[in-house]
N, C-alpha and C positions, 0 to 999 in steps of 0.2 A: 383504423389507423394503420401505418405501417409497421410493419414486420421485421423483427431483426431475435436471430439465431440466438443471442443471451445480450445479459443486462451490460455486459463491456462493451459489446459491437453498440448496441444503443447509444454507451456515452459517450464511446470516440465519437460515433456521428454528429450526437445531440450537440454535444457539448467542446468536446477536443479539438473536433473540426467543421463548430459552428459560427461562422462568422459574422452572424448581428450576433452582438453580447445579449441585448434582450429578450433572444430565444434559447439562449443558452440553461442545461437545465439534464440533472442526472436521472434516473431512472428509479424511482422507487419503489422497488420490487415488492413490498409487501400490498401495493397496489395494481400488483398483475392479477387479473380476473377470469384472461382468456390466451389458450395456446392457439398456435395451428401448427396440425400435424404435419409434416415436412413429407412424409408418402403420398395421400390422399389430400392436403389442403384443406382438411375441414377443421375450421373457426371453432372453441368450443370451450367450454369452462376447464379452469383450470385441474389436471388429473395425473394420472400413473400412465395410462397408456387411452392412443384415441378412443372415442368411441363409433366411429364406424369403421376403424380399418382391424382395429384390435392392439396394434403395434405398440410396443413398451416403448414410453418417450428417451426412458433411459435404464441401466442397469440399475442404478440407486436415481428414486426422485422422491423427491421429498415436495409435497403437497404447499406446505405452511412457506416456505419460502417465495414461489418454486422455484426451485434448485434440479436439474438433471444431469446428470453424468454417467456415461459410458464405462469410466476408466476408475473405475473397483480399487485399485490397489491406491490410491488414495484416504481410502476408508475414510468415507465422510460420513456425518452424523450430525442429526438437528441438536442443539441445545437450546431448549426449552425457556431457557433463563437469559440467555442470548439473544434469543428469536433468531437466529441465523443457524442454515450450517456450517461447519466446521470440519477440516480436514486431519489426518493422522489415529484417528479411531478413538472412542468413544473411553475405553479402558485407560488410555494413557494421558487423559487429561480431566481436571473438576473442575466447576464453575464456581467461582469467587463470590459471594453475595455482595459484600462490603465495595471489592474491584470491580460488579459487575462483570467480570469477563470471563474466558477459561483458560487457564493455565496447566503448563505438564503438570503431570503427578508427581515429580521428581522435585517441584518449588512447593508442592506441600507442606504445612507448617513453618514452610521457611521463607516465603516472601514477605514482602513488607505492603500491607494493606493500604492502598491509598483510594478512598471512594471517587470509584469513577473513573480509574487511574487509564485509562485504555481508549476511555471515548475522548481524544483530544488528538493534535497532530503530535508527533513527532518534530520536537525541537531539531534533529541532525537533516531527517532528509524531508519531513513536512508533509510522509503521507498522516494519513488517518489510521490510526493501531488499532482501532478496534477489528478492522476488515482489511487490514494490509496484509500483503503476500512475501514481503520484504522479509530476506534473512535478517537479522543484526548483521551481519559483518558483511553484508552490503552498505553501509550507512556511509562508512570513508570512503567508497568511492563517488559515491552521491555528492557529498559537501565533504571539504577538506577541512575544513572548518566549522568551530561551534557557529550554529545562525546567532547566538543572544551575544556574546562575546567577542565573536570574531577569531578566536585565537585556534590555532593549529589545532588539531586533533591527532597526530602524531608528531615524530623529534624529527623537526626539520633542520637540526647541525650541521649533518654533511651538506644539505644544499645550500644553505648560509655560506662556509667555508669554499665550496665548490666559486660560488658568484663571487663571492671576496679574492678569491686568487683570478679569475679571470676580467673581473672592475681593476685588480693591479695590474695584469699584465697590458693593459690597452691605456695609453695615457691620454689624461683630457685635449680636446681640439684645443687652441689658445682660447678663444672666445669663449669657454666656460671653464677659464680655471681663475681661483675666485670665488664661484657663484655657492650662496649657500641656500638652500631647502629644508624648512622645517618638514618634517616626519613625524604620525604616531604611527605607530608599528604595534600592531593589536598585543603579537607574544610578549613584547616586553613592556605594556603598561602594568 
């Protein structure tokens, strides 16, 4: 089959910038079997480093995924209970059994358990949280709004006030003064 450097280049291909919808289709890495080496080109089961050139695939790789990486300060780590790696180091986060996922050590004891709570999208921006790379406070620039309600997700007043004084300073043409438009306006149902 063809060859692509990790599972993202694969999906933009497959799938991002696949144009019959009915080939369309993400990569599922727990069903990679075979690397090839990027020095020597040799095809081979999946591993830590080739076997015939010697070459480490990466600084950290992780077999069970496969997962490689270069770039250490990262501090990635398989969780077991996950089945994925994971970035930010191994000490500063536990795996949830109830949530399924892993969370800092910091929401220890104190997050709110909800089973499964992670394998679903994201109601603001609609990735998938379990393997999203998304800060939270990426999420308003994504949608300005809630998707289920439609209503603002911060205080849109000055911009209100801002369009109310410049809708007064311009008066209507003749031919739509007069005319009225029902409106819902998601903030104020």
């Amino acid at each position: 089959g063809e060859i692509f450097w990790c599972r993202h280049c694969h999906n933009e291909a497959k799938h991002d910038n696949e144009k019959d919808v009915k080939l369309r289709h993400e990569l599922d890495r727990s069903l990679v079997t075979e690397v090839v080496c990027a020095l020597c080109s040799l095809r081979q089961p999946v591993g830590d480093h080739c076997c015939r050139c010697g070459v480490a695939f990466g600084a950290y790789a992780c077999t069970l995924c496969p997962f490689y990486d270069d770039d250490v300060s990262k501090q990635a780590f398989h969780c077991a209970d996950c089945g994925i790696c994971r970035v930010g180091g191994r000490e500063n986060f536990f795996h949830c059994d109830t949530c399924g996922s892993c969370y800092s050590t910091k929401l220890r004891g104190r997050h709110v358990c909800v089973e499964r709570a992670m394998h679903q999208n994201c109601p603001v921006c609609f990735e998938y949280l379990f393997e999203s790379e998304l800060e939270r406070s990426d999420s308003i620039s994504v949608c300005a709004c809630c998707p289920i309600c439609k209503r603002s997700l911060q205080d849109n007043s000055a911009t209100w006030r801002y369009l109310d004084s410049i809708a007064a300073s311009h008066p209507l043409p003749e031919e739509y003064v007069g005319w009225q438009a029902e409106i819902f306006c998601n903030d104020c149902l």
